[in-house]
CHARMM internal coordinates of N, CA and C (Angstrom, degrees):
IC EDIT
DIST 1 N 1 CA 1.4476
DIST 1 CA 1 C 1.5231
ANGL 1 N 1 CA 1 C 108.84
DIST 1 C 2 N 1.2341
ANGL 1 CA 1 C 2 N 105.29
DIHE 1 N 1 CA 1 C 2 N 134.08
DIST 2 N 2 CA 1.7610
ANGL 1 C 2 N 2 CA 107.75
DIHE 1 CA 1 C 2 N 2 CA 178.78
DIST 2 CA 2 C 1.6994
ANGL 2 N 2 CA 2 C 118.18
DIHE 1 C 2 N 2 CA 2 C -71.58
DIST 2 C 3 N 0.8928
ANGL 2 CA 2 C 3 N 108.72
DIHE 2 N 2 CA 2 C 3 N 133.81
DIST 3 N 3 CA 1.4485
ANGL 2 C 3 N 3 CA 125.99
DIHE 2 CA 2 C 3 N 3 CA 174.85
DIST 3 CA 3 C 1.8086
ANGL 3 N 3 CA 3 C 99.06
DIHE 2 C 3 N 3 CA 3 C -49.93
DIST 3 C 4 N 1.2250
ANGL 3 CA 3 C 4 N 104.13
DIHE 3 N 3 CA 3 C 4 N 132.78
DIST 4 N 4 CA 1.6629
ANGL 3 C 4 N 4 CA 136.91
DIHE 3 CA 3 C 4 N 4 CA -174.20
DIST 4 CA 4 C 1.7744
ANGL 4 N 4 CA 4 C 93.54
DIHE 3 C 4 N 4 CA 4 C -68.44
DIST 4 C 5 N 1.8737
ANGL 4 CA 4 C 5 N 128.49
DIHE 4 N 4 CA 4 C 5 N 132.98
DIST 5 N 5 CA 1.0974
ANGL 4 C 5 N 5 CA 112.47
DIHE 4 CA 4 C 5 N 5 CA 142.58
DIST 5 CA 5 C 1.2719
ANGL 5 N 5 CA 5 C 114.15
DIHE 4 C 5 N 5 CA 5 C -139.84
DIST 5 C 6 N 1.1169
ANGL 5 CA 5 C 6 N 121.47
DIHE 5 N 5 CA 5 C 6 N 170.04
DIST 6 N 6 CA 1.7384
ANGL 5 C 6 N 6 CA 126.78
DIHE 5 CA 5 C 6 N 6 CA 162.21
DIST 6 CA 6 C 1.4348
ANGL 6 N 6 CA 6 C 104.29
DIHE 5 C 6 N 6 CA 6 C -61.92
DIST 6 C 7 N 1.6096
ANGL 6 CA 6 C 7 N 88.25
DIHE 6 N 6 CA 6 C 7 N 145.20
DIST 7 N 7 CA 1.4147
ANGL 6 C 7 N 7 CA 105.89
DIHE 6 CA 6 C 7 N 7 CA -176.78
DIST 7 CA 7 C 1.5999
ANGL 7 N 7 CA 7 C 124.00
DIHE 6 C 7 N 7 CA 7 C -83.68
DIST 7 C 8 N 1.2815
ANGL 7 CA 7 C 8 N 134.67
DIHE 7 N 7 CA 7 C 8 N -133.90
DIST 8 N 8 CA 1.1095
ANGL 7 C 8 N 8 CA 120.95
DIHE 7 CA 7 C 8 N 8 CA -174.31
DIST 8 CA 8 C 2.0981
ANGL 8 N 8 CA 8 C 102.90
DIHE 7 C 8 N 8 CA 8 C -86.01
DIST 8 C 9 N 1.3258
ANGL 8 CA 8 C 9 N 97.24
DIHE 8 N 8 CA 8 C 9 N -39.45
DIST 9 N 9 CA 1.1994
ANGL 8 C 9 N 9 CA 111.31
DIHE 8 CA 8 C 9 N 9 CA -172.31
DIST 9 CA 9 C 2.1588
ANGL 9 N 9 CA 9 C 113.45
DIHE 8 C 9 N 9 CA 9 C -117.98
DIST 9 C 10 N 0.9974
ANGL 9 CA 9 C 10 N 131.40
DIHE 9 N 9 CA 9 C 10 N 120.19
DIST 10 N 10 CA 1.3049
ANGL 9 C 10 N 10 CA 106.38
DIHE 9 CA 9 C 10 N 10 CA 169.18
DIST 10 CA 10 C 1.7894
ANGL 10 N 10 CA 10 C 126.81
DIHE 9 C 10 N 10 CA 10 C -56.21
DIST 10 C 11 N 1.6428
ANGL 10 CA 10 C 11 N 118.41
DIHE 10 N 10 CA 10 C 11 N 119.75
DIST 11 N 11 CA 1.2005
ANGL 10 C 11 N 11 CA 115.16
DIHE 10 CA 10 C 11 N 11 CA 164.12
DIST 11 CA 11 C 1.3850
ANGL 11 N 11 CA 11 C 95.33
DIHE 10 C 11 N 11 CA 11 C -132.52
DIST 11 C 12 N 2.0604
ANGL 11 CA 11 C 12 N 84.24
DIHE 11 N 11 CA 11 C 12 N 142.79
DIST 12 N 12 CA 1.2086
ANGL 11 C 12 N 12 CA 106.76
DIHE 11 CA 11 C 12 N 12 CA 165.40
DIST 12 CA 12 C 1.3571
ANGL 12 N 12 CA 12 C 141.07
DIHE 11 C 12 N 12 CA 12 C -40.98
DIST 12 C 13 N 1.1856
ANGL 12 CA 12 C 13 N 144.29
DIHE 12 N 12 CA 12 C 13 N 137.88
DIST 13 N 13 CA 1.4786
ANGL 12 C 13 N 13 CA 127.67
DIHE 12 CA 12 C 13 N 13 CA 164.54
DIST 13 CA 13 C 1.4426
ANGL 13 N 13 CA 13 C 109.37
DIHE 12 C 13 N 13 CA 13 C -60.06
DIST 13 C 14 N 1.4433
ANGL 13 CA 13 C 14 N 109.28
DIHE 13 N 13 CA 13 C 14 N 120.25
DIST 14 N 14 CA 1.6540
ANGL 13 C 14 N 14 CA 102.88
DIHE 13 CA 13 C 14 N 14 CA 156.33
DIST 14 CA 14 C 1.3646
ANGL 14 N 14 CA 14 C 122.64
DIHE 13 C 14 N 14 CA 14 C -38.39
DIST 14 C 15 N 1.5871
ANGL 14 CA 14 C 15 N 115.58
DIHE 14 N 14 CA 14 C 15 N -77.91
DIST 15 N 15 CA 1.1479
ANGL 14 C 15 N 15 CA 109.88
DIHE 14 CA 14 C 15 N 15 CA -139.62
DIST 15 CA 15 C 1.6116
ANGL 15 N 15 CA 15 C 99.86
DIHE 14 C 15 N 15 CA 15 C -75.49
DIST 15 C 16 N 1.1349
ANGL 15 CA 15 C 16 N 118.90
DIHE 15 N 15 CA 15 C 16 N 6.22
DIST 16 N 16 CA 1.5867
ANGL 15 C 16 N 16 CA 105.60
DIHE 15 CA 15 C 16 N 16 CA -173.13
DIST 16 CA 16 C 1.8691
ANGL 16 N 16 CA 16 C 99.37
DIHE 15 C 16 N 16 CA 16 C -114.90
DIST 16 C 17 N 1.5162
ANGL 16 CA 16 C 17 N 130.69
DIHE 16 N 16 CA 16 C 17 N -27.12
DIST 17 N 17 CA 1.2834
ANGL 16 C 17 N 17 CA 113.86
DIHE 16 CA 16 C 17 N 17 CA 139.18
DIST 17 CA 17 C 1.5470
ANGL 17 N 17 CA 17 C 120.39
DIHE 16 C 17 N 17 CA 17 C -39.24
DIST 17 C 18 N 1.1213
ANGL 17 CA 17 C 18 N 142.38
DIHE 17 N 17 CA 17 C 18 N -55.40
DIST 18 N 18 CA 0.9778
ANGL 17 C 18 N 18 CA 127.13
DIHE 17 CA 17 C 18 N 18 CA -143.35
DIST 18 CA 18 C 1.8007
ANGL 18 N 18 CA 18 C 101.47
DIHE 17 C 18 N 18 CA 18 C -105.21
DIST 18 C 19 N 1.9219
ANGL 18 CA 18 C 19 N 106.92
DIHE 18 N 18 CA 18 C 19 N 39.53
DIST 19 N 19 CA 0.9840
ANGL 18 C 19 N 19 CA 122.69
DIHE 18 CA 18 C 19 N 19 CA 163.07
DIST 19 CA 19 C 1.3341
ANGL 19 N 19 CA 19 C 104.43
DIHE 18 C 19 N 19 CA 19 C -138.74
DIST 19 C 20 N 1.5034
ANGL 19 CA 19 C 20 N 115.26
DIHE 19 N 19 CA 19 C 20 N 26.81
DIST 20 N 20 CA 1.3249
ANGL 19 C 20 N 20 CA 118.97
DIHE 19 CA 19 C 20 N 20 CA -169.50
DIST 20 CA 20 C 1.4391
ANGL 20 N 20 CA 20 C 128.60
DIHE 19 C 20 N 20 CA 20 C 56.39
DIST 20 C 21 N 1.5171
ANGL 20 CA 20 C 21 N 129.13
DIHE 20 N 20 CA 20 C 21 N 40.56
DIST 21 N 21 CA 1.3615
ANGL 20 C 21 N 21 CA 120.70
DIHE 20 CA 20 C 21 N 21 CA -147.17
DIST 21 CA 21 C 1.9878
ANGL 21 N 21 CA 21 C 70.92
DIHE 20 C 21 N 21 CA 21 C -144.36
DIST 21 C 22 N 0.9612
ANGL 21 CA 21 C 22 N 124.03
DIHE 21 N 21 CA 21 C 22 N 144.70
DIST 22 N 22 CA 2.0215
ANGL 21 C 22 N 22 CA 134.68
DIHE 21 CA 21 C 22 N 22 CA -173.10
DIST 22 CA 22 C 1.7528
ANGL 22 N 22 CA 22 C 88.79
DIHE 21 C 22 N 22 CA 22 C -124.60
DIST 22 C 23 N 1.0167
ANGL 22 CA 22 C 23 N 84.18
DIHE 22 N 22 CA 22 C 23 N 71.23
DIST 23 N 23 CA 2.0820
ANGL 22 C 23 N 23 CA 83.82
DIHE 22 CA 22 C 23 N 23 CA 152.52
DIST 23 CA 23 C 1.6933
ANGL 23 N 23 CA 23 C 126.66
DIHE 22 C 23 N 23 CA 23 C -98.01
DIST 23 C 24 N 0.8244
ANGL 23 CA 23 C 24 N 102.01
DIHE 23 N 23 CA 23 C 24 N 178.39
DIST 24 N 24 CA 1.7860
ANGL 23 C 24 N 24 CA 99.79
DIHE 23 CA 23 C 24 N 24 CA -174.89
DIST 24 CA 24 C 1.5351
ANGL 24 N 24 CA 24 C 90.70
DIHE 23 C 24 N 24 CA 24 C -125.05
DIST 24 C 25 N 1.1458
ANGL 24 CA 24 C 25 N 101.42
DIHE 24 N 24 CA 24 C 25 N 151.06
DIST 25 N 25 CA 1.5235
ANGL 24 C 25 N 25 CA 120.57
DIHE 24 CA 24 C 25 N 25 CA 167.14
DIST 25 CA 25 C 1.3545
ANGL 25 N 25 CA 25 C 146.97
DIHE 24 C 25 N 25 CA 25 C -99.80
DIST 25 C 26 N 0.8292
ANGL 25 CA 25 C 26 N 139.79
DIHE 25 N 25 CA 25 C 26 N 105.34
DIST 26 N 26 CA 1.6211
ANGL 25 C 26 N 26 CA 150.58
DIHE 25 CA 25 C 26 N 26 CA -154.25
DIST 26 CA 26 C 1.7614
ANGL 26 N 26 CA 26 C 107.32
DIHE 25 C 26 N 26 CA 26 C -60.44
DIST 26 C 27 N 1.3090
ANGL 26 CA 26 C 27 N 120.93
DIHE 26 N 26 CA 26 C 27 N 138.15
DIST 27 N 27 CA 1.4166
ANGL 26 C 27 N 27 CA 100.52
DIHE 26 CA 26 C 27 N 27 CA 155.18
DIST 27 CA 27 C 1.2187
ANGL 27 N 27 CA 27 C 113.10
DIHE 26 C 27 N 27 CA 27 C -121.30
DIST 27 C 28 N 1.2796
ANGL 27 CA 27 C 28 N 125.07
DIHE 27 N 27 CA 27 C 28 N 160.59
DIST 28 N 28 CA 1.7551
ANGL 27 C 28 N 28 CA 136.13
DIHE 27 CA 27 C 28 N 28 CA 170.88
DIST 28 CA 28 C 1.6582
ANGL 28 N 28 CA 28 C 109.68
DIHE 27 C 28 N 28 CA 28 C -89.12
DIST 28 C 29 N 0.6533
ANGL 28 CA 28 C 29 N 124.57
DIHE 28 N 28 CA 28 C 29 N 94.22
DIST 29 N 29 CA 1.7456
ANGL 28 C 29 N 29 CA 114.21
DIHE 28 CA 28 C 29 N 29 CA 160.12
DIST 29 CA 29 C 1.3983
ANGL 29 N 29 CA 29 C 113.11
DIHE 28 C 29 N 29 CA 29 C -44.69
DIST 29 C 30 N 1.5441
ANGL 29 CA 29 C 30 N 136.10
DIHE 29 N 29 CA 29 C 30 N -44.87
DIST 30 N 30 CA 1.3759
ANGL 29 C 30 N 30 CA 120.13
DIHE 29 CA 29 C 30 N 30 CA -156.00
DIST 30 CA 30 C 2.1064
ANGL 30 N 30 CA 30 C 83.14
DIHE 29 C 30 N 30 CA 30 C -89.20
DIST 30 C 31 N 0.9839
ANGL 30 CA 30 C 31 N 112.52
DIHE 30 N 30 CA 30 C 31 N -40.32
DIST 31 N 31 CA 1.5342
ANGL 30 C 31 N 31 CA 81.54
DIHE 30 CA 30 C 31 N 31 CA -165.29
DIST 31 CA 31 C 1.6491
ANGL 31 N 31 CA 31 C 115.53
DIHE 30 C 31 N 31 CA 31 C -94.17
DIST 31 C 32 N 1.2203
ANGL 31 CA 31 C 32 N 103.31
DIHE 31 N 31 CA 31 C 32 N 7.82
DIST 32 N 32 CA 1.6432
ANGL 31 C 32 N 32 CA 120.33
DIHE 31 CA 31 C 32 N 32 CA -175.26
DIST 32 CA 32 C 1.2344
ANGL 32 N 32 CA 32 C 130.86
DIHE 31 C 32 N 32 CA 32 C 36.47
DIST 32 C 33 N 1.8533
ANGL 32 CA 32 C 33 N 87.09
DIHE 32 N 32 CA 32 C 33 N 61.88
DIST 33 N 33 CA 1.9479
ANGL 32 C 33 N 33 CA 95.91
DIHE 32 CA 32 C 33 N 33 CA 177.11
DIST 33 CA 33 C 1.6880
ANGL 33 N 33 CA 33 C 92.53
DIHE 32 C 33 N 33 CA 33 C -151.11
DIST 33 C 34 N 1.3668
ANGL 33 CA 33 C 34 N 110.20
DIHE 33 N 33 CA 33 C 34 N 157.20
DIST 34 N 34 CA 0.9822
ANGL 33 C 34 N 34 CA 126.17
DIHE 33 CA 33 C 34 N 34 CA 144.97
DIST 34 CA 34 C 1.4848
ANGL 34 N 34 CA 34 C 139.67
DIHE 33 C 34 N 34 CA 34 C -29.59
DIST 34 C 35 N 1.5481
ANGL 34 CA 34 C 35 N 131.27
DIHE 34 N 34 CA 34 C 35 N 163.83
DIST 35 N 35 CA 1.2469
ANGL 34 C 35 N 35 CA 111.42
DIHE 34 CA 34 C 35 N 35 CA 153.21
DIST 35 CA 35 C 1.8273
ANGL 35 N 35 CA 35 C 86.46
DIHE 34 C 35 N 35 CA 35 C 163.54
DIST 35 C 36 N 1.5370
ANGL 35 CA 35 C 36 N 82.39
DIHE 35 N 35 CA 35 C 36 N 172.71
DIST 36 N 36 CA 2.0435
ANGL 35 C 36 N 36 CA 105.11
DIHE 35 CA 35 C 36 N 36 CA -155.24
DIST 36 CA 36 C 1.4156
ANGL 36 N 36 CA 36 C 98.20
DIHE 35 C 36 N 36 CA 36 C -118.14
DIST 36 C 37 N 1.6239
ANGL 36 CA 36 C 37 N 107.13
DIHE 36 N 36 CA 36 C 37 N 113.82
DIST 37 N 37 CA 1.3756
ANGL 36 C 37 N 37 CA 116.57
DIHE 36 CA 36 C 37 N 37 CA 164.32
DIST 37 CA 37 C 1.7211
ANGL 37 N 37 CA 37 C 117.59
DIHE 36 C 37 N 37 CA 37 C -48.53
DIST 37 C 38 N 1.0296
ANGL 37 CA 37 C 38 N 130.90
DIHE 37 N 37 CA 37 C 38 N -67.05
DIST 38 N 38 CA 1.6549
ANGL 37 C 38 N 38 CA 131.33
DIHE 37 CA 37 C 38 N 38 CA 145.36
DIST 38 CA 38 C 1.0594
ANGL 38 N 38 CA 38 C 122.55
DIHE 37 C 38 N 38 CA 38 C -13.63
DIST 38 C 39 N 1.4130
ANGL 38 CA 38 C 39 N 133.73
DIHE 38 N 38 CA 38 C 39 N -85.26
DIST 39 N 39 CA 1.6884
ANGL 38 C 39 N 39 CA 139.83
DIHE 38 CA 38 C 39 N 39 CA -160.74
DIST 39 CA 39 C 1.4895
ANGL 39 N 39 CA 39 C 109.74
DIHE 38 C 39 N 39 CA 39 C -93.98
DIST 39 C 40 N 0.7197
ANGL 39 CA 39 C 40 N 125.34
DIHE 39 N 39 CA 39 C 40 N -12.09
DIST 40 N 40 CA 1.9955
ANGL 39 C 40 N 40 CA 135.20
DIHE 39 CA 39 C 40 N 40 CA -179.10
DIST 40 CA 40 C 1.5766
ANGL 40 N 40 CA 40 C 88.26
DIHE 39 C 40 N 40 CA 40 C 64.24
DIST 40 C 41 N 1.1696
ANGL 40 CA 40 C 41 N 144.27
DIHE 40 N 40 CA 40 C 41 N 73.27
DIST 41 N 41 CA 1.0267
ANGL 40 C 41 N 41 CA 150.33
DIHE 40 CA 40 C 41 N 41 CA 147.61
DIST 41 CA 41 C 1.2819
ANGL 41 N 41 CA 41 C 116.29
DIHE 40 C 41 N 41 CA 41 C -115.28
DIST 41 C 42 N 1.6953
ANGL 41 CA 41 C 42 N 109.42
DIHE 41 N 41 CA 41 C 42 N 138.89
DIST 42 N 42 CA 1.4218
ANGL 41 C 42 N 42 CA 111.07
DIHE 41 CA 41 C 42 N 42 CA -157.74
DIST 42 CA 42 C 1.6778
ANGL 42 N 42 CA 42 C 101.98
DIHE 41 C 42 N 42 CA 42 C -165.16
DIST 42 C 43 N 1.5267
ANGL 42 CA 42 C 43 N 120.73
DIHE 42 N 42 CA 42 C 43 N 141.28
DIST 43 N 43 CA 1.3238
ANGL 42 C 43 N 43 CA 133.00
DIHE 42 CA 42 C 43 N 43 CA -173.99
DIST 43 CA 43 C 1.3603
ANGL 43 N 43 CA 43 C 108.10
DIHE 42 C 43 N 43 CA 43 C -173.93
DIST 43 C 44 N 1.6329
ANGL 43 CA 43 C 44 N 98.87
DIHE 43 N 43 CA 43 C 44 N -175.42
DIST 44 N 44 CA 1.3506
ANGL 43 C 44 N 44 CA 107.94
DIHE 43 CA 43 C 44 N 44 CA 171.68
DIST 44 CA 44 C 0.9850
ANGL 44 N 44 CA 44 C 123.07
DIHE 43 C 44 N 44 CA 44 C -93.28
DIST 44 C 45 N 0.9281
ANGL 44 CA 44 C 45 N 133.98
DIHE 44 N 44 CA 44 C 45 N -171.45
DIST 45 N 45 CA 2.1033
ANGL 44 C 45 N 45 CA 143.35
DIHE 44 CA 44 C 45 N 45 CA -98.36
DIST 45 CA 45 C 2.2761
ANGL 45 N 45 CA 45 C 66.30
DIHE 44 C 45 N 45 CA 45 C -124.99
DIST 45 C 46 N 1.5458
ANGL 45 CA 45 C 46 N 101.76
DIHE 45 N 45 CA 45 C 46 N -62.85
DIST 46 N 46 CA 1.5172
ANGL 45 C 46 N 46 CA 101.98
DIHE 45 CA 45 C 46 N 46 CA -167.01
DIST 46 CA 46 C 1.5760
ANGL 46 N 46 CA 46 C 115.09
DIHE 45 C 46 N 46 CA 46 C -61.30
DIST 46 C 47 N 1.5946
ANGL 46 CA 46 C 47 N 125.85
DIHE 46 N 46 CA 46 C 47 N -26.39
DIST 47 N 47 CA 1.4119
ANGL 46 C 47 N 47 CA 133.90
DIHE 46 CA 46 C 47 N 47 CA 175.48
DIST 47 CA 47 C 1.6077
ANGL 47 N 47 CA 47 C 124.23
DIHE 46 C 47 N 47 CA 47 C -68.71
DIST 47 C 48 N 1.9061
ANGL 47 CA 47 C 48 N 91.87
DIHE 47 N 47 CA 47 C 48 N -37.65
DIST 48 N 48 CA 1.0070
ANGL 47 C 48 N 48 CA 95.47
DIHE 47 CA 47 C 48 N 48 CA 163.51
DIST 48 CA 48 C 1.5359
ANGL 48 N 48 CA 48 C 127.38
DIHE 47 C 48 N 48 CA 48 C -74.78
DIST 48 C 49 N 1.3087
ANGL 48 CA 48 C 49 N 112.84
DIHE 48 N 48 CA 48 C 49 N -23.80
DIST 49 N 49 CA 1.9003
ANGL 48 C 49 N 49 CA 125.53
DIHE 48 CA 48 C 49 N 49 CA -176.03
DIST 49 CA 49 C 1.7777
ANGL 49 N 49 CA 49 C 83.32
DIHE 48 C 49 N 49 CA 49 C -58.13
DIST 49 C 50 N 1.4062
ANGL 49 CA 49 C 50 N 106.52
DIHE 49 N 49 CA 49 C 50 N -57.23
DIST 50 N 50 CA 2.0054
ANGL 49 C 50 N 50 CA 107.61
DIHE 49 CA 49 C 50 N 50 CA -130.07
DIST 50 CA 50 C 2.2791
ANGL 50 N 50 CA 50 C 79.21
DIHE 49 C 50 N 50 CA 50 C -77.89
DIST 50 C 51 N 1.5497
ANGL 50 CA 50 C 51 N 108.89
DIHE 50 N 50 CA 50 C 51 N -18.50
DIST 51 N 51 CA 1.6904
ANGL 50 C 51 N 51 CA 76.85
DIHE 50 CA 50 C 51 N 51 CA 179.87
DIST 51 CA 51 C 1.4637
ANGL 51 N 51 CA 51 C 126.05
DIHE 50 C 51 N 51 CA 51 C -101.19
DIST 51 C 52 N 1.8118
ANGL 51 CA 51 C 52 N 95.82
DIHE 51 N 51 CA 51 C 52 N 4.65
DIST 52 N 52 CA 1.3166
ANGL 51 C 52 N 52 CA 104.04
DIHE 51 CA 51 C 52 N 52 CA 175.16
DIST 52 CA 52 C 1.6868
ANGL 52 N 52 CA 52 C 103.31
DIHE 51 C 52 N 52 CA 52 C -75.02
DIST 52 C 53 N 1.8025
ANGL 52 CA 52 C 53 N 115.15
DIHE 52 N 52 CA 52 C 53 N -38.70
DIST 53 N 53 CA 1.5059
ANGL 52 C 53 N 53 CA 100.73
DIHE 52 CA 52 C 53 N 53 CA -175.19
DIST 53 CA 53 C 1.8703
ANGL 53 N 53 CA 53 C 118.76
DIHE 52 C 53 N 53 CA 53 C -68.56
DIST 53 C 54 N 1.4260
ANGL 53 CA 53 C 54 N 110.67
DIHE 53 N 53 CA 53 C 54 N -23.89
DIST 54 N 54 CA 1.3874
ANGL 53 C 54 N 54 CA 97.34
DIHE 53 CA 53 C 54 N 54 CA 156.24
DIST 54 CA 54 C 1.7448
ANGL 54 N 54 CA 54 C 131.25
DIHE 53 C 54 N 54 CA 54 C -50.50
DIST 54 C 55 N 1.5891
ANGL 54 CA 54 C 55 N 93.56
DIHE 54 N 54 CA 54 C 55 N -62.63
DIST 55 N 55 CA 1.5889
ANGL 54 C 55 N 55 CA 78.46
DIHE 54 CA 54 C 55 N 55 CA 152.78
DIST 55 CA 55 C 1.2443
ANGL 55 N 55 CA 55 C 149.98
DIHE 54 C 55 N 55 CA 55 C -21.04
DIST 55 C 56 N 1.2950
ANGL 55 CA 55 C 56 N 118.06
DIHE 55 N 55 CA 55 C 56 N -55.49
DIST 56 N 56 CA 1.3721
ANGL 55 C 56 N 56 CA 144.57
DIHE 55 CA 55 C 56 N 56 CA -163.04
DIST 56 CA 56 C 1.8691
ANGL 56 N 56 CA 56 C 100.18
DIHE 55 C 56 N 56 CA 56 C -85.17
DIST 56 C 57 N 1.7028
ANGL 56 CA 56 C 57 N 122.77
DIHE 56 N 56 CA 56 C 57 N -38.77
DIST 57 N 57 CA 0.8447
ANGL 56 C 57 N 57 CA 128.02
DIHE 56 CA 56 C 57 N 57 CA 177.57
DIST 57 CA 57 C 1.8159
ANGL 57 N 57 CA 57 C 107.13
DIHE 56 C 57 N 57 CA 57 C -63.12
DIST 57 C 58 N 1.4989
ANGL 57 CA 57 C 58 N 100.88
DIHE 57 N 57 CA 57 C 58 N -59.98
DIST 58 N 58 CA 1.7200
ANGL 57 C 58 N 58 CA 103.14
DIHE 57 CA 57 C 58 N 58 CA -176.20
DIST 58 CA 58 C 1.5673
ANGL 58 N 58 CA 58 C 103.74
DIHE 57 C 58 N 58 CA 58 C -44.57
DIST 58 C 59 N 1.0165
ANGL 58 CA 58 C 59 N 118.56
DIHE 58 N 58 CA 58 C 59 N -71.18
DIST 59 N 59 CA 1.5747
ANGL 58 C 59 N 59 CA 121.50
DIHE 58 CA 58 C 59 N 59 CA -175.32
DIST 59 CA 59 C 1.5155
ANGL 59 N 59 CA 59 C 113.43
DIHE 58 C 59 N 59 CA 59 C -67.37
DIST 59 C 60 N 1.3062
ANGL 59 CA 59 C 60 N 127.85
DIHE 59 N 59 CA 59 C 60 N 24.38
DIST 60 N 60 CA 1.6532
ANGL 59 C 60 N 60 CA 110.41
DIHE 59 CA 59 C 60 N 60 CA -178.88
DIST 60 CA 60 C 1.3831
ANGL 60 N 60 CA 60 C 114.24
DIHE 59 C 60 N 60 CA 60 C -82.32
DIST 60 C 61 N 1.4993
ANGL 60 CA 60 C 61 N 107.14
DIHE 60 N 60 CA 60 C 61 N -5.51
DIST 61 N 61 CA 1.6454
ANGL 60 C 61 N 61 CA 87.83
DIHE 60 CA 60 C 61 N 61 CA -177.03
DIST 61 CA 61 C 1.8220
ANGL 61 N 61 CA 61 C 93.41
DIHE 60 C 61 N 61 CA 61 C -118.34
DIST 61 C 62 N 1.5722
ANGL 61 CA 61 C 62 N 120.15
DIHE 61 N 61 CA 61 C 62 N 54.57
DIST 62 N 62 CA 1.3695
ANGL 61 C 62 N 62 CA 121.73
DIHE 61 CA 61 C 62 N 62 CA 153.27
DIST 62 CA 62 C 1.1867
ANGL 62 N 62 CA 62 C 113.99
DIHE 61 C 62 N 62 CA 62 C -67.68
DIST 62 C 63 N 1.2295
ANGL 62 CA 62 C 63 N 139.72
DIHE 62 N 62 CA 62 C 63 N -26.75
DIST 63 N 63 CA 1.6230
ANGL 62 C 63 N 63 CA 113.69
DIHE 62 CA 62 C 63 N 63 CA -158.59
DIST 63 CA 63 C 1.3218
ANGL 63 N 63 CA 63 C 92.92
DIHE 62 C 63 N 63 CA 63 C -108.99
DIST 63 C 64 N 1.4663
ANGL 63 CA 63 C 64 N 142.72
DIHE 63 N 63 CA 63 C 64 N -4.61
DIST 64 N 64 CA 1.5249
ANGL 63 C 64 N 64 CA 156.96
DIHE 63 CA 63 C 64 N 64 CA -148.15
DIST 64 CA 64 C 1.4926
ANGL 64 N 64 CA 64 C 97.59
DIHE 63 C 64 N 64 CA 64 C -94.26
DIST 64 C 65 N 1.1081
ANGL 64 CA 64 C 65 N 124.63
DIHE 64 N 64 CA 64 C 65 N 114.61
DIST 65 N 65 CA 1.6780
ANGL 64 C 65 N 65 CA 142.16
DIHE 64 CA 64 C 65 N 65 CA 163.12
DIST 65 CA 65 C 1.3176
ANGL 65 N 65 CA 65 C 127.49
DIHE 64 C 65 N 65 CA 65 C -84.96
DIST 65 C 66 N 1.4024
ANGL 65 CA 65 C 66 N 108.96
DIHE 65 N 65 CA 65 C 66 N 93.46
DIST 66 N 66 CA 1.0651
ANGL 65 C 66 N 66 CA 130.45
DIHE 65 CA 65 C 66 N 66 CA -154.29
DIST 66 CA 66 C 1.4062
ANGL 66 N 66 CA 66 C 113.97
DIHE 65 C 66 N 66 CA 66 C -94.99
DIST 66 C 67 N 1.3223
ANGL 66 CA 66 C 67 N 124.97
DIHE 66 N 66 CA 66 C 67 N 101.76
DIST 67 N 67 CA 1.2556
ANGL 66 C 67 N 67 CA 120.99
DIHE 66 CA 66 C 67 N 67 CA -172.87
DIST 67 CA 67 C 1.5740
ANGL 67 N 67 CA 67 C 136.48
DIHE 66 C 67 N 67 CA 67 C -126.09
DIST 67 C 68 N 1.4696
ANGL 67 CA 67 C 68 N 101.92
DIHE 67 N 67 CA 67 C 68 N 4.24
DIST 68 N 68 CA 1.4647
ANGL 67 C 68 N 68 CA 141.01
DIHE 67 CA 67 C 68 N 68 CA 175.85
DIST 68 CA 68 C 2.0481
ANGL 68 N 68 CA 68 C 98.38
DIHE 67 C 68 N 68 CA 68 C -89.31
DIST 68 C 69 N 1.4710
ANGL 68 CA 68 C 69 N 126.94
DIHE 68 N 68 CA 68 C 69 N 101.59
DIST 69 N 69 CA 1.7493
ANGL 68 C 69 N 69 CA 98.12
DIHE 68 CA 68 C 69 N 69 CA 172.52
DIST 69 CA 69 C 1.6491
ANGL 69 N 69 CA 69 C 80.02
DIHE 68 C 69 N 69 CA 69 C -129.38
DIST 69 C 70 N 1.3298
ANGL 69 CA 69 C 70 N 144.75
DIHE 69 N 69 CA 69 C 70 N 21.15
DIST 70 N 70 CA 1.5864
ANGL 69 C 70 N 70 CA 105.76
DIHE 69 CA 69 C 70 N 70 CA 118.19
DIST 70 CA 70 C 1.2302
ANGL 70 N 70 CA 70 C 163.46
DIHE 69 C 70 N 70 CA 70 C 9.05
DIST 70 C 71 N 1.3861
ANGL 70 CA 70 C 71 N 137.04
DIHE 70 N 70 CA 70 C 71 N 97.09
DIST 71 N 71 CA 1.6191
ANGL 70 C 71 N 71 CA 120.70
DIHE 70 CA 70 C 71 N 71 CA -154.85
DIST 71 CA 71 C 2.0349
ANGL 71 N 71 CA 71 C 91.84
DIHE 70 C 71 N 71 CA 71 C -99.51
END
COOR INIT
IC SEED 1 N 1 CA 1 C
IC BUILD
């Protein structure tokens, strides 16, 4: 079995961020996708972009102090 490396860039695993868990993601050169030592989840470079920006959408208003709860 081939030795595990980082890819060009570190991205998160989706599906295990978005259980609160910060893993890093592996890439394959011969089959040219991604994928998560942890969750066996695995894709491309673009599946992984478009589910990290959901991510990023659910949580965008974490750091936002919200002090108006008025309807």
């Amino acid at each position: 079995m081939a030795q595990a490396g980082k890819g060009k860039l570190n991205f998160r695993c989706p599906s295990c961020f978005m259980r609160d868990i910060d893993m890093d993601m592996f890439y394959d050169p011969d089959k040219k996708e991604y994928y998560c030592l942890r969750c066996q989840y695995r894709g491309s470079e673009e599946d992984v972009l478009e589910k990290n920006e959901m991510a990023r959408f659910r949580y965008g208003a974490i750091a936002k102090r919200f002090t108006d709860f008025e309807i």
